[in-house]
C-alpha positions as CSV (number, residue, x, y, z in Angstrom):
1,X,72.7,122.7,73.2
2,X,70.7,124.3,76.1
3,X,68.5,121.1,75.9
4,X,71.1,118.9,76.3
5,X,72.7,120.7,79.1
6,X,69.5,120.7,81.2
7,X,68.7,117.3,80.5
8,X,72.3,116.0,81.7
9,X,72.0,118.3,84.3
10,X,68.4,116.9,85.4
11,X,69.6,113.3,84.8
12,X,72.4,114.3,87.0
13,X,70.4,115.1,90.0
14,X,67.6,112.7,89.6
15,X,70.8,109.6,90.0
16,X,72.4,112.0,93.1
17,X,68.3,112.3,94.7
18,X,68.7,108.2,93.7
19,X,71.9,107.4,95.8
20,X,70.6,109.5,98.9
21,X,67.2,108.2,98.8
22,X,68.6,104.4,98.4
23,X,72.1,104.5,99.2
24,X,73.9,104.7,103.0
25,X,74.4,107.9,104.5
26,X,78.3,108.0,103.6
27,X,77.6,106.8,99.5
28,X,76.9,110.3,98.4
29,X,79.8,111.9,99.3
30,X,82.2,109.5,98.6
31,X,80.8,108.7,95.0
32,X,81.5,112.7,94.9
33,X,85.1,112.1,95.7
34,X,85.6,109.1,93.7
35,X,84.1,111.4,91.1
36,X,87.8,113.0,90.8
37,X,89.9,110.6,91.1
38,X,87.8,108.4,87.6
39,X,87.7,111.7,85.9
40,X,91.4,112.3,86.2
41,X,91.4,108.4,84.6
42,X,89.4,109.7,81.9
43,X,92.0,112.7,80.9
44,X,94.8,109.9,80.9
45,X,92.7,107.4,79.0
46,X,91.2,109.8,76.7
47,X,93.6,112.6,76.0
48,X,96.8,111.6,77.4
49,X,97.2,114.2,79.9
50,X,99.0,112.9,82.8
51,X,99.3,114.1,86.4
52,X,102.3,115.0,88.1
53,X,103.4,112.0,90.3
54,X,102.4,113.9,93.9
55,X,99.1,114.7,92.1
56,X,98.6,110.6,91.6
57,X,99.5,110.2,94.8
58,X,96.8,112.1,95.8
59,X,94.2,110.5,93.5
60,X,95.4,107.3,95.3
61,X,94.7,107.8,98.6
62,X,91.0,109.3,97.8
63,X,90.5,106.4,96.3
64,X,92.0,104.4,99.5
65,X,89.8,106.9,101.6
66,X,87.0,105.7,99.8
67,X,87.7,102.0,100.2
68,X,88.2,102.2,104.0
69,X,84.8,104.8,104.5
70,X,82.6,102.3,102.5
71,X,84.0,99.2,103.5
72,X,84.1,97.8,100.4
73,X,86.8,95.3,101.4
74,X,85.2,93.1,103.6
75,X,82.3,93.0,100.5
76,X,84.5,92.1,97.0
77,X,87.6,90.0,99.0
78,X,86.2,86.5,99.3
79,X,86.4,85.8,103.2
80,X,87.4,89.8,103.8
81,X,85.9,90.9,107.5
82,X,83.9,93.8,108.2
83,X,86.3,96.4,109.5
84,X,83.5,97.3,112.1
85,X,82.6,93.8,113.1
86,X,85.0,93.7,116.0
87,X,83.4,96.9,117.1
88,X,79.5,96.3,117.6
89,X,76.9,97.2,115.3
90,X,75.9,100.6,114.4
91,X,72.8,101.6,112.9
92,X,72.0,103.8,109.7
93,X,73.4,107.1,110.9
94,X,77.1,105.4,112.1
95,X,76.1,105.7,115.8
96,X,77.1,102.3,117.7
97,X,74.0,100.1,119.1
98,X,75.9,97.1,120.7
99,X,79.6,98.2,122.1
């Protein structure tokens, strides 16, 4: 048991040392939020505990947050726009280069 647990837990921070060392700067902490959201998806899927509707409400708009903060639009709709292309370009650290 206390094998298994130190493994996971190792496994667990080699991926999070993995998404800061080749991720953007903002892919850590929203894969932490998302990490919420999915899990409550897993209680539903897996044990049939549901949230209260306020509660899914919640879960929603993380996962909207998410969307908008990575800009994952503009990458999976075919012909979606950047939401920062009318805006310049910006380097790894969000701070605008061209205005």
């Amino acid at each position: 048991g206390t094998l298994a647990s130190a493994a996971i837990a190792s496994s667990v921070n080699a991926l999070y040392l993995c998404i800061a060392l080749w991720g953007s700067v903002m892919l850590l902490p929203c894969a932490s939020a998302l990490s919420v959201p999915l899990t409550v998806g897993l209680d539903i899927a897996l044990h049939g505990a549901f949230p209260a509707p306020a509660e899914v409400t919640g879960h929603f708009l993380v996962v909207v947050a998410v969307v908008l903060i990575m800009d994952l639009a503009a990458k999976f709709i075919p012909g979606g726009k950047a939401a920062r292309s009318n805006f310049g370009k910006f380097n790894a650290f969000g701070m605008a280069t061209e205005i």
